[in-house]
MDTraj code that builds the backbone (N, CA, C; nanometers):
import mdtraj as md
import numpy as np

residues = "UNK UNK UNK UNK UNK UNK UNK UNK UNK UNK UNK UNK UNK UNK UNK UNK UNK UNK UNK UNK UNK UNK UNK UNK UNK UNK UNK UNK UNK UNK UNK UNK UNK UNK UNK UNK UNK UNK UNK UNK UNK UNK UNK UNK UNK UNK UNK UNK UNK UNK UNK UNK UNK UNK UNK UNK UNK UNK UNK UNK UNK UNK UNK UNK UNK UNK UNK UNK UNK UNK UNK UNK UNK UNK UNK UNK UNK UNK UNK UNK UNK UNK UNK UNK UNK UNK UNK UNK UNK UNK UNK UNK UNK UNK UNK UNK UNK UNK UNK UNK UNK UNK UNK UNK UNK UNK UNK UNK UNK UNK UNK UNK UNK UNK UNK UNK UNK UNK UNK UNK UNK UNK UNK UNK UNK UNK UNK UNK UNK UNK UNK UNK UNK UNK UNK UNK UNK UNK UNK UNK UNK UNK UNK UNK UNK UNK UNK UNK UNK UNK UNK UNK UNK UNK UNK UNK UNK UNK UNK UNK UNK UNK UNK UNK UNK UNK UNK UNK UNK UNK UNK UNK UNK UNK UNK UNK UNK UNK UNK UNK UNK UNK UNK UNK UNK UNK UNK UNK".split()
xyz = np.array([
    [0.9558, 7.2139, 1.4849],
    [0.9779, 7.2447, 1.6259],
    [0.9126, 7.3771, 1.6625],
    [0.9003, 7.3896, 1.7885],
    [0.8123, 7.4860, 1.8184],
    [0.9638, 7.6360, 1.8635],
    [0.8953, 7.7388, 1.8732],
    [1.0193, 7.7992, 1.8998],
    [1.0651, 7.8481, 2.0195],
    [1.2185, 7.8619, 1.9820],
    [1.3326, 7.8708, 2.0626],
    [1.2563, 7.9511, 2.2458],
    [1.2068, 7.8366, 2.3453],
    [1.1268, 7.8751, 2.4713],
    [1.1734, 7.9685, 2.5300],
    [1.2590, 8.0064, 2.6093],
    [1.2784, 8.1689, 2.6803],
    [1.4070, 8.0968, 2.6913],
    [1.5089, 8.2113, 2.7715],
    [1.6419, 8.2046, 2.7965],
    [1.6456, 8.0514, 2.8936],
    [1.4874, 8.0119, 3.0138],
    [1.5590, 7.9557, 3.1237],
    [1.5375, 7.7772, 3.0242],
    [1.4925, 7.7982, 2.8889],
    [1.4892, 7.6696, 2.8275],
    [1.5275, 7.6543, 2.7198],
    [1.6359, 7.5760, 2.6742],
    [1.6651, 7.5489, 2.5348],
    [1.6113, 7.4497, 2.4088],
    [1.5005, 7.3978, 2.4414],
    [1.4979, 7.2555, 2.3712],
    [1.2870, 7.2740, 2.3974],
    [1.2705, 7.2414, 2.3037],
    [1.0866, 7.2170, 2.2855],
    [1.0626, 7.0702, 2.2561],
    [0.9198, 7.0159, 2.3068],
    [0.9030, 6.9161, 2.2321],
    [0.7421, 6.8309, 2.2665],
    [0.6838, 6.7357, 2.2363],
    [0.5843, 6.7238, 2.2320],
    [0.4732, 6.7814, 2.1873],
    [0.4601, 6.8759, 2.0578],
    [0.3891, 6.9724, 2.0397],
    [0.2721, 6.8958, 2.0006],
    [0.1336, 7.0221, 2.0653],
    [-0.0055, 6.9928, 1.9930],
    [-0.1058, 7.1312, 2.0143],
    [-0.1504, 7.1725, 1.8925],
    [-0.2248, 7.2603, 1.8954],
    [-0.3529, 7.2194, 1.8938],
    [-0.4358, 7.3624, 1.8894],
    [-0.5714, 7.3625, 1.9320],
    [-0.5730, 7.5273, 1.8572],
    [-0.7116, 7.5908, 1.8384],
    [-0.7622, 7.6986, 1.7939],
    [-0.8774, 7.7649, 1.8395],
    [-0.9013, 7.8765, 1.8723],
    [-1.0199, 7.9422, 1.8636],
    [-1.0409, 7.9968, 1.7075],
    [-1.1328, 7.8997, 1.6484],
    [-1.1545, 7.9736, 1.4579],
    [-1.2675, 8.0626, 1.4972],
    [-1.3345, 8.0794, 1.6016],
    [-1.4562, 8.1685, 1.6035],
    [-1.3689, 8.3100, 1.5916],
    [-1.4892, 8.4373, 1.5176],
    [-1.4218, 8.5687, 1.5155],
    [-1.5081, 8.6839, 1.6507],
    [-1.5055, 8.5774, 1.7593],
    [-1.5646, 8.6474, 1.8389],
    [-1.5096, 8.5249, 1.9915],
    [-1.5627, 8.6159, 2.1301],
    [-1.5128, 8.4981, 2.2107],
    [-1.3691, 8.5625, 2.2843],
    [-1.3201, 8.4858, 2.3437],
    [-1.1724, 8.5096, 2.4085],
    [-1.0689, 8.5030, 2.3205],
    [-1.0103, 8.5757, 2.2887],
    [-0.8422, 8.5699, 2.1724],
    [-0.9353, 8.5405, 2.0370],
    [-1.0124, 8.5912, 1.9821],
    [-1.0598, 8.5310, 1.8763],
    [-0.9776, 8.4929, 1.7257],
    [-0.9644, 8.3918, 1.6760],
    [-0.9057, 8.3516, 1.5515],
    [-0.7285, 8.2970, 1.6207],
    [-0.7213, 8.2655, 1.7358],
    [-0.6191, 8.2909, 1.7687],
    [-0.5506, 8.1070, 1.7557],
    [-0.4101, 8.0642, 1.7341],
    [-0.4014, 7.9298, 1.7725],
    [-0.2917, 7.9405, 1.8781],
    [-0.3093, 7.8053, 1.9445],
    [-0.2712, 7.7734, 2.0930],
    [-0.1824, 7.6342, 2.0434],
    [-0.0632, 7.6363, 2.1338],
    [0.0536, 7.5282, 2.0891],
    [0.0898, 7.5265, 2.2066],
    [0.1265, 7.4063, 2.2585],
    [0.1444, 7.3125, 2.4001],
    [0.2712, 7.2584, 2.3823],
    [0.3706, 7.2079, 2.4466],
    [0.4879, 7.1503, 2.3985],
    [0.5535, 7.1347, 2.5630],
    [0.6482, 7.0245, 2.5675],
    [0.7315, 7.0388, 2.6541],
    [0.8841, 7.1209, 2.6673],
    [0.9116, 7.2048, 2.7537],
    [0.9746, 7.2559, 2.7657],
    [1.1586, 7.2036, 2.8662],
    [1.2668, 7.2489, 2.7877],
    [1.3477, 7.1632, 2.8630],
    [1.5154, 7.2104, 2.8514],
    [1.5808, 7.2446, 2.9426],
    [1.7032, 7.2732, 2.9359],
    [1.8010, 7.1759, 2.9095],
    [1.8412, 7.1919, 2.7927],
    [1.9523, 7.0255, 2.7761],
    [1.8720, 6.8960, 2.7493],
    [1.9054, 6.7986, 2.7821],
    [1.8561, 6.6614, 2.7598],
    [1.8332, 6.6686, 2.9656],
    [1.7320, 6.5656, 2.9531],
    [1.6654, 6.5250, 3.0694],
    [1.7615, 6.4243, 3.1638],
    [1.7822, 6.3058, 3.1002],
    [1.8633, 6.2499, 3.2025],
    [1.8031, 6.1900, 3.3271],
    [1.8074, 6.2258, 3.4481],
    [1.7650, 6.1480, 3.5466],
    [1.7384, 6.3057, 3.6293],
    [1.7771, 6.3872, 3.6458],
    [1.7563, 6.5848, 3.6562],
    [1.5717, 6.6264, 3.6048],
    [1.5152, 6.5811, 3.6501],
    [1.3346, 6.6415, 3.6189],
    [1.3274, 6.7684, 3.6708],
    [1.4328, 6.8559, 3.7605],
    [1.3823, 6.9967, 3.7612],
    [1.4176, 7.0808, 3.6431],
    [1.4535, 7.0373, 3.5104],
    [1.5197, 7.1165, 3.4277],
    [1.3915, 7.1122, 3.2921],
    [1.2455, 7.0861, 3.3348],
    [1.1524, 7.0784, 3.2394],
    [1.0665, 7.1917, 3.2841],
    [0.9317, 7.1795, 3.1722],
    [0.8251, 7.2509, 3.2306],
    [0.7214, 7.2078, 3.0996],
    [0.5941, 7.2822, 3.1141],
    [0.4907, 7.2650, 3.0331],
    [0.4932, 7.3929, 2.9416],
    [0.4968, 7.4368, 2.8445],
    [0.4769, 7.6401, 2.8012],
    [0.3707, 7.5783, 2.7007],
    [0.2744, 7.7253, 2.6917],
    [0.2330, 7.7383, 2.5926],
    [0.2195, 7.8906, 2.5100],
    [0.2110, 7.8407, 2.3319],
    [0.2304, 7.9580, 2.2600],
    [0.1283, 7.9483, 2.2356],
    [0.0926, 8.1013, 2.2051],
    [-0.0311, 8.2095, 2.1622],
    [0.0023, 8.2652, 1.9883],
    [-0.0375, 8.2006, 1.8992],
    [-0.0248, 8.2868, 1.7987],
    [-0.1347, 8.3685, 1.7143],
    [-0.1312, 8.4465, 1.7314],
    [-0.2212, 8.5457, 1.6815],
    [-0.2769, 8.5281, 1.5048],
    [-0.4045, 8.5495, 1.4919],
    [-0.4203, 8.5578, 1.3094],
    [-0.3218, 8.6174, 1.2298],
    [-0.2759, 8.5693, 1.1223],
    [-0.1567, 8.6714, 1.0323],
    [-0.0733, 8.6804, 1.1152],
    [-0.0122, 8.5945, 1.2118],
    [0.1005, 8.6313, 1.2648],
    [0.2308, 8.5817, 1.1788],
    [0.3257, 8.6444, 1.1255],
    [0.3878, 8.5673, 1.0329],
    [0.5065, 8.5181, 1.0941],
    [0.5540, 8.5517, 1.1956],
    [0.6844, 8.5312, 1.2942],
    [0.6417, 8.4563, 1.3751],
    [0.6424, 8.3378, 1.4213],
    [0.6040, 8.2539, 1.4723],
    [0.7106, 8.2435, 1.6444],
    [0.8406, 8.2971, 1.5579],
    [0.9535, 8.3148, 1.6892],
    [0.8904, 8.4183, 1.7673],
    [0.8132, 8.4973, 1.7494],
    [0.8086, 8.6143, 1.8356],
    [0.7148, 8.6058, 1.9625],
    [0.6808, 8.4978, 1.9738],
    [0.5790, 8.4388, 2.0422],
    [0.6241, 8.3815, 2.1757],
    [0.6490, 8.4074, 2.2779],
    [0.7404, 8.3498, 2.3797],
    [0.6094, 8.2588, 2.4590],
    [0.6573, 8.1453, 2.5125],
    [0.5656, 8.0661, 2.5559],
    [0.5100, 8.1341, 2.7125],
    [0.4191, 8.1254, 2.7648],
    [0.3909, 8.1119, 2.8965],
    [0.4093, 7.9770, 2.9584],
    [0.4829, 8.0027, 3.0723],
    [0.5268, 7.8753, 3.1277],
    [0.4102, 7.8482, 3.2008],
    [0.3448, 7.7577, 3.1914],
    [0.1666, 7.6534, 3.2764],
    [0.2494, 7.6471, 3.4349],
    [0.3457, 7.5250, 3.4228],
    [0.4406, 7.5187, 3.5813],
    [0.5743, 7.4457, 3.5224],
    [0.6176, 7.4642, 3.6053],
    [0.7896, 7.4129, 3.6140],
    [0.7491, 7.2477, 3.6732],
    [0.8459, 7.1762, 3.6262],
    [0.8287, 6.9782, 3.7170],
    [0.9777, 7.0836, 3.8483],
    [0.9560, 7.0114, 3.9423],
    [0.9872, 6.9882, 4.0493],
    [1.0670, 6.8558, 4.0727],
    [1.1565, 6.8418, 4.1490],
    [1.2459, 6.7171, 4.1529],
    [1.1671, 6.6421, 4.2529],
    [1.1775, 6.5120, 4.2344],
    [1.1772, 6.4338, 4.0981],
    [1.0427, 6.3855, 4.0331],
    [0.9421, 6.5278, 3.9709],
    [0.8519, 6.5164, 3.8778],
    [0.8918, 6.5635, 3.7744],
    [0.8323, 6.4754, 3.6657],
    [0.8210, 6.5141, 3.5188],
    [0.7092, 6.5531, 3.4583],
    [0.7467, 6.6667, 3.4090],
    [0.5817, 6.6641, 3.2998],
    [0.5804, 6.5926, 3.1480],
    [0.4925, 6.5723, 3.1008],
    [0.4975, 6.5072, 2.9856],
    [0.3585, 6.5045, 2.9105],
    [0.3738, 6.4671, 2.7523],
    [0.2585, 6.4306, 2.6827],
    [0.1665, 6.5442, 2.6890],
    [0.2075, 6.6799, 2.7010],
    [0.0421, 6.7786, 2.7259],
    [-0.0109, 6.7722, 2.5707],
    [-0.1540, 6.7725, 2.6217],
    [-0.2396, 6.8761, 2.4860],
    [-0.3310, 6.9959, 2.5299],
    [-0.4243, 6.9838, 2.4570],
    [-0.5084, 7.1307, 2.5064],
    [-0.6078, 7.0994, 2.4089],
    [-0.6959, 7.2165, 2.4647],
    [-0.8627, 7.2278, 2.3402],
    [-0.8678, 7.3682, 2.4018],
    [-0.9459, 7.4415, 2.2458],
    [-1.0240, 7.5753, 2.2892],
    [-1.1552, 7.5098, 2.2879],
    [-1.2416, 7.6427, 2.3727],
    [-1.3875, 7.6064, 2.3942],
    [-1.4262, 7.6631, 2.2534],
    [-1.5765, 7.6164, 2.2327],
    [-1.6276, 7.6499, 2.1629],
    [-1.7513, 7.6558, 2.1936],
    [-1.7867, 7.6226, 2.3421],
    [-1.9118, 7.6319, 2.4064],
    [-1.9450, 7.8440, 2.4302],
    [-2.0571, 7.8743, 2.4105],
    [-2.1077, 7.9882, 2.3915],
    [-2.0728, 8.1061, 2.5222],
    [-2.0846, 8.0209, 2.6433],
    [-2.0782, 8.0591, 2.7896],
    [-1.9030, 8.0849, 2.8019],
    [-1.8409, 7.9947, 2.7394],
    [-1.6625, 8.0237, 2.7600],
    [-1.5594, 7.9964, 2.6227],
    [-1.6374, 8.0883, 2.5125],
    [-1.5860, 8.0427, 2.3970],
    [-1.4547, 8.1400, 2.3600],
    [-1.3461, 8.0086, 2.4089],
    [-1.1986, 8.0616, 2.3354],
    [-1.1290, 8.0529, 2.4829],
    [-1.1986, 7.9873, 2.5985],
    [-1.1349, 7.9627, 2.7049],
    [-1.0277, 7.8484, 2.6233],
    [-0.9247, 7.8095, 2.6848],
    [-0.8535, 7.6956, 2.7018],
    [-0.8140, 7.6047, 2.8232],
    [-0.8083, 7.5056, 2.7639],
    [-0.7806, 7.3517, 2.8729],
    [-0.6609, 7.2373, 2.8222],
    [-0.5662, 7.2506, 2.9303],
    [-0.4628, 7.2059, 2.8956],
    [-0.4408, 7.0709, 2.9819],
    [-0.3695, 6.9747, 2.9391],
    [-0.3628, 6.8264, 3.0348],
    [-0.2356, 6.7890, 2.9939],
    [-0.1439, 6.7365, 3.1187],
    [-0.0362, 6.6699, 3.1218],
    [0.0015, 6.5708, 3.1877],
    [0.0493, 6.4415, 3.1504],
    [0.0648, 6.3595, 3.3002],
    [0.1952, 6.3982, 3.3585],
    [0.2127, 6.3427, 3.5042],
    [0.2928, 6.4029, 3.5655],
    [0.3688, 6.2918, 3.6203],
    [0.4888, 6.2555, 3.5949],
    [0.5668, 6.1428, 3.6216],
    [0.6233, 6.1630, 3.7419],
    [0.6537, 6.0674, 3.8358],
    [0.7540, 6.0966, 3.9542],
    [0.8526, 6.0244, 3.9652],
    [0.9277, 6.0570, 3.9327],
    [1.1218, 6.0177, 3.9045],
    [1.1204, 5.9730, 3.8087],
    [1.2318, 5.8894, 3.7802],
    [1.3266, 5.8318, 3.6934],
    [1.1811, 5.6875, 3.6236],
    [1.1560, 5.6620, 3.6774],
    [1.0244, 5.5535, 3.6198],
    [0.9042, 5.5850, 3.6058],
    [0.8252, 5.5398, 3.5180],
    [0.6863, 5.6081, 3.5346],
    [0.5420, 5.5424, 3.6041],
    [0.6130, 5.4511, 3.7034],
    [0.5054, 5.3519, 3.7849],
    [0.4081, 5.4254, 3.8294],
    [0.4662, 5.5732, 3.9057],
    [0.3319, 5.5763, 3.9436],
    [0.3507, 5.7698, 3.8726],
    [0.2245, 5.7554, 3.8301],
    [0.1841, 5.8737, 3.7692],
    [0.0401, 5.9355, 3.8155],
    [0.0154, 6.0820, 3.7577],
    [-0.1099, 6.1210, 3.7994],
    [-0.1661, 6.2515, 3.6506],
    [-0.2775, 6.2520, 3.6286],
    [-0.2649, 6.3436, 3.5224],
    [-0.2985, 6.4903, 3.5837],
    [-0.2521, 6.5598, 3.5130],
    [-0.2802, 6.7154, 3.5390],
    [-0.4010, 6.7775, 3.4349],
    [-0.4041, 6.8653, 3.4857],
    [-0.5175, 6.9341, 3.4098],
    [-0.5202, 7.0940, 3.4783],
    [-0.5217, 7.1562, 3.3472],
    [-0.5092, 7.3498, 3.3982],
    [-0.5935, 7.4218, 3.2684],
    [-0.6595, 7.5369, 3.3059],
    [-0.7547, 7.5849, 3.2770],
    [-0.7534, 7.7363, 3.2585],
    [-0.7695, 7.8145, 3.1534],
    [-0.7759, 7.9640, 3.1651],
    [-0.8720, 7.9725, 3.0944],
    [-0.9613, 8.1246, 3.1370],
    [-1.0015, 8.2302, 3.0758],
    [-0.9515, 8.3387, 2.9789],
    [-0.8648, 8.3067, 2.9733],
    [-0.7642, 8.4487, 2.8853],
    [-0.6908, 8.4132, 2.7916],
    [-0.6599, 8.2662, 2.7735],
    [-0.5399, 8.2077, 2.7579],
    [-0.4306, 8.2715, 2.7420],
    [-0.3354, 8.3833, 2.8754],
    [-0.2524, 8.3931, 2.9328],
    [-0.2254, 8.2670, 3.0716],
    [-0.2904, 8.3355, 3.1434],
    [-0.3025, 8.2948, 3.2910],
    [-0.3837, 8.1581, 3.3181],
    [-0.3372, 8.0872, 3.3248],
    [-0.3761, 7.8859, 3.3112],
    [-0.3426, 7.8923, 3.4674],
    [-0.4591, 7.8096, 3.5913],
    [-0.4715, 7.7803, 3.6807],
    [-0.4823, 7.5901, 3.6867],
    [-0.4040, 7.5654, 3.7653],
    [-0.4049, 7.4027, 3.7694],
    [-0.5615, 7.4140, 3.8552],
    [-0.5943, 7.2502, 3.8363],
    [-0.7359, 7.1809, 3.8896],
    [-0.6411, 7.1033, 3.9808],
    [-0.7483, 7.0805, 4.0848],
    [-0.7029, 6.9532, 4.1780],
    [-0.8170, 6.8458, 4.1654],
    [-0.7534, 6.7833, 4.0640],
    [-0.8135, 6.6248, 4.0046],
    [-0.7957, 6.5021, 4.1582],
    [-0.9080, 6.4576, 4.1612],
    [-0.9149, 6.3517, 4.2772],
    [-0.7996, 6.2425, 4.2630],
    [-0.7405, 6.1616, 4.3731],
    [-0.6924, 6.0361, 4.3629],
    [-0.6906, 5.9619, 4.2651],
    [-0.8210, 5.9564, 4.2032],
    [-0.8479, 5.8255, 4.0975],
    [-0.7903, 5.8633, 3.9805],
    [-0.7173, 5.9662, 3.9759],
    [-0.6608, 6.0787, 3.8262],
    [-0.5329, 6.0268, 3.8714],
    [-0.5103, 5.9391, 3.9742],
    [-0.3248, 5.8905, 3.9427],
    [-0.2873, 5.7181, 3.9458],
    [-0.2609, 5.6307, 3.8805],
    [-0.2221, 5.4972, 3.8682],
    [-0.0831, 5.5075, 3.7830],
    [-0.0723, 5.3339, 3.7857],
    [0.0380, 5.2681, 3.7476],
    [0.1006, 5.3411, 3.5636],
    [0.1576, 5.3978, 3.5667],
    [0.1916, 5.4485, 3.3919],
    [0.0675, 5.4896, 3.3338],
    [0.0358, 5.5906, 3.3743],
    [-0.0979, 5.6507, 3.2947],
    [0.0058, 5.7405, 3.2200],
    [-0.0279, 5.7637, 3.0894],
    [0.0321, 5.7997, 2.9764],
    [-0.0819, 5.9197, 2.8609],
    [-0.0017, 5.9851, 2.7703],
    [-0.0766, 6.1063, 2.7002],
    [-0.2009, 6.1264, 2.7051],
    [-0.2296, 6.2372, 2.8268],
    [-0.3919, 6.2530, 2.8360],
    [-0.4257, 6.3353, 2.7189],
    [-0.5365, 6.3348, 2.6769],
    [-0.5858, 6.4666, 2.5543],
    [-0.7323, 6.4969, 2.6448],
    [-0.7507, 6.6092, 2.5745],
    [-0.8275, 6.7196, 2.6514],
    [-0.8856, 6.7395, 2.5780],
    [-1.0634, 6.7463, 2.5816],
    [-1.1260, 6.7532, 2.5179],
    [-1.2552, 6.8332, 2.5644],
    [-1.3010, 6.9491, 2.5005],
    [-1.3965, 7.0678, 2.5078],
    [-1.5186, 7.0300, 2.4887],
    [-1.6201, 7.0204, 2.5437],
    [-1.7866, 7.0203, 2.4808],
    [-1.8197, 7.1408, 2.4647],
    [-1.9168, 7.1055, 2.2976],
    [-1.9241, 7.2606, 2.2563],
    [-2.0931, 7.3168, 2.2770],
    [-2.1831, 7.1960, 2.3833],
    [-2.2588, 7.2559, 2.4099],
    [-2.3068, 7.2696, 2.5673],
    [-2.1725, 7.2234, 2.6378],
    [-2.2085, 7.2881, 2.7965],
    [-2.0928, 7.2712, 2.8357],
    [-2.0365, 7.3711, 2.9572],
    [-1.9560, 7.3512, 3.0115],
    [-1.8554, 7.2893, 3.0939],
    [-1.8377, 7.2019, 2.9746],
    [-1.7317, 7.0787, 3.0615],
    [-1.6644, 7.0725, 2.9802],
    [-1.5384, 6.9342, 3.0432],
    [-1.4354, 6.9100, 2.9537],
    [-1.4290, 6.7301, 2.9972],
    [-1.3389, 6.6787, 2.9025],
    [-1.2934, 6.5477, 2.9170],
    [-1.1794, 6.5142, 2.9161],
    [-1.1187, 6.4015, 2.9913],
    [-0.9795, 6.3853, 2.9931],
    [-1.0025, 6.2361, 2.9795],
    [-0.8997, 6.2048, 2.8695],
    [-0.9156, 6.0896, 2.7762],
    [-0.7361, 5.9995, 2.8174],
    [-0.7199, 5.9214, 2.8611],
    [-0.5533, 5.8638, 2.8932],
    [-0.6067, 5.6875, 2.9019],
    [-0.4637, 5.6854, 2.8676],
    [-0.4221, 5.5022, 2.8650],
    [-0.3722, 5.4994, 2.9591],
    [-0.3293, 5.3613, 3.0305],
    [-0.2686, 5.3389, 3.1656],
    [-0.1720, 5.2003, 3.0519],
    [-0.0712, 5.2230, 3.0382],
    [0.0282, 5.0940, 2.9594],
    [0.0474, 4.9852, 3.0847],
    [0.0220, 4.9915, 3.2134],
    [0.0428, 4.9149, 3.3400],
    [-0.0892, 4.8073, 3.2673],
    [-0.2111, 4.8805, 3.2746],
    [-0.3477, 4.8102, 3.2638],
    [-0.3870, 4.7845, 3.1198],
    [-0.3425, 4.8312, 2.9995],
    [-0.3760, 4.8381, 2.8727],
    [-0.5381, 4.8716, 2.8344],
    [-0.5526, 4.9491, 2.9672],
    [-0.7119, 5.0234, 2.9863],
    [-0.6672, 5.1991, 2.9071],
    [-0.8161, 5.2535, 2.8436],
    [-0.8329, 5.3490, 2.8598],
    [-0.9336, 5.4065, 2.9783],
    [-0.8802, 5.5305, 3.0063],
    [-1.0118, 5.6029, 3.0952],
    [-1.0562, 5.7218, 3.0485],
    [-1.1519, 5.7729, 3.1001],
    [-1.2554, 5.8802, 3.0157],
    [-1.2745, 5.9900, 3.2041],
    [-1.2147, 6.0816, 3.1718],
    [-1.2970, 6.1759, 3.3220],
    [-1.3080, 6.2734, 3.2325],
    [-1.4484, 6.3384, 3.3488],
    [-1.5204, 6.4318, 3.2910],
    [-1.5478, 6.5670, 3.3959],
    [-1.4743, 6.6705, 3.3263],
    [-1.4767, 6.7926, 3.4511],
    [-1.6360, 6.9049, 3.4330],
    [-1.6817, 6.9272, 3.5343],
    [-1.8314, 6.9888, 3.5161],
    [-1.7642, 7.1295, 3.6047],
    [-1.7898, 7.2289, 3.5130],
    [-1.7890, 7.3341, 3.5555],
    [-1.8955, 7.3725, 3.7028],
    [-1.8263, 7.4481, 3.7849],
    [-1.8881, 7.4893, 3.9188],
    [-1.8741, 7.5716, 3.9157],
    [-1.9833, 7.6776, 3.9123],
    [-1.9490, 7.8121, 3.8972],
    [-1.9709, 7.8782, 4.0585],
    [-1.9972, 7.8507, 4.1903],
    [-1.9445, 7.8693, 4.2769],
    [-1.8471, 7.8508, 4.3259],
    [-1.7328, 7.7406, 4.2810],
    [-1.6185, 7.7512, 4.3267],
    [-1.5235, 7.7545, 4.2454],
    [-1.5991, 7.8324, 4.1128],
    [-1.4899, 7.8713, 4.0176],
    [-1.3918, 7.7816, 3.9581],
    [-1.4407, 7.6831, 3.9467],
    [-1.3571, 7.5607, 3.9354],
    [-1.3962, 7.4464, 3.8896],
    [-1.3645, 7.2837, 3.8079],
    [-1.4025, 7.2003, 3.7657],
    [-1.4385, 7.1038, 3.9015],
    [-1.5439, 7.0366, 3.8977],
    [-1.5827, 6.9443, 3.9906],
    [-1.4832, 6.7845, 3.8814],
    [-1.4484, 6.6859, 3.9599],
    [-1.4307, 6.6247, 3.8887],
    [-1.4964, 6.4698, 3.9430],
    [-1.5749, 6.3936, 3.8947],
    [-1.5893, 6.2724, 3.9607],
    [-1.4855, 6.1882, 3.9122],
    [-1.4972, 6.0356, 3.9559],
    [-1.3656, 5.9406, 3.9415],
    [-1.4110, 5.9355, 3.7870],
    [-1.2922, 5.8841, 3.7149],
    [-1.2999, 5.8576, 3.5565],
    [-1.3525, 5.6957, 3.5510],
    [-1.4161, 5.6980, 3.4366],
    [-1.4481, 5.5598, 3.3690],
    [-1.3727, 5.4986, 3.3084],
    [-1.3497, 5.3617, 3.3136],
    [-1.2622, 5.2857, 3.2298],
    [-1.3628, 5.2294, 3.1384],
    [-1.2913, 5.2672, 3.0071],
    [-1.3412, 5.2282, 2.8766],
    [-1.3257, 5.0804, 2.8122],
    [-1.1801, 5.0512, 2.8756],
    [-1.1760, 4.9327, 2.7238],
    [-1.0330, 4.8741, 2.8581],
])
top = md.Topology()
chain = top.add_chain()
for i, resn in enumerate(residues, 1):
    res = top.add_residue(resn, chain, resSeq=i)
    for name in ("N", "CA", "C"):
        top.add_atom(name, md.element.get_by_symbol(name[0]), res)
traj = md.Trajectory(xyz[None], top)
């Protein structure tokens, strides 16, 4: 289990890391842990979650000492769920991180949409505003995935409604500081 999240959460879960192994770059040598965050058991109550992520430093031997940064809080009646993450390893933003979660609305997961958030520092993670086509019927654990020779990323999810995968692909815009995203491809 990942550790004990701040006072406003008792309970971790879904964990998946990622690393910057370069000794140069943003946080260098540093690893990054994603998990859901959650007061009590869930229940039919979705404002009592959130997304955090931990920062652990090289040789860090206390792993508790690490308090998560909370990404965002779910909102009633959204859920977050399933996040992962990637560090870059591209030259232009190496040791940035990219984090993805889908985002459930209420008590069922008919209709969903995935998230996707992004830092430079990996403190401070800014959500993307992913188009329409980033929400259908039970879209389920997106993973996030870094190219390590230009600046983009990929967001990889199943839809259990369609028994499709899809593939979107975010292209860095460096005028609006932000991922462009076109509609995703269905794979299979």
């Amino acid at each position: 289990p990942t550790p004990s999240p701040t006072p406003k959460y008792d309970r971790s879960g879904d964990p998946f890391c990622a690393a910057n192994p370069s000794t140069v770059g943003v946080n260098p040598r540093m690893i990054y842990c994603i998990g859901t965050m959650s007061l009590g058991r869930f229940g039919n109550d979705y404002t009592r979650g959130a997304i955090g992520v931990w920062g652990i430093p090289e040789n860090d031997t206390d792993f508790t000492d690490n308090a998560p940064i909370e990404i965002e809080g779910a909102t009633n009646p959204k859920f977050l769920d399933k996040p992962s993450l990637a560090v870059s390893s591209y030259s232009g933003t190496l040791g940035h991180v990219y984090a993805a979660a889908v985002e459930i609305s209420g008590p069922s997961d008919d209709t969903t949409r995935i998230r996707f958030y992004y830092s430079d520092n990996g403190v401070a993670f800014r959500p993307a505003t992913l188009p329409s086509t980033y929400s259908g019927p039970q879209f389920q654990s997106p993973i996030v995935l870094a190219d390590a020779y230009r600046n983009e990323v990929y967001l990889l999810w199943l839809s259990w409604a369609t028994n499709q995968l899809y593939l979107g692909r975010g292209v860095w815009n460096g005028g609006t500081q932000t991922f462009d995203w076109p509609p995703p491809h269905v794979l299979a």
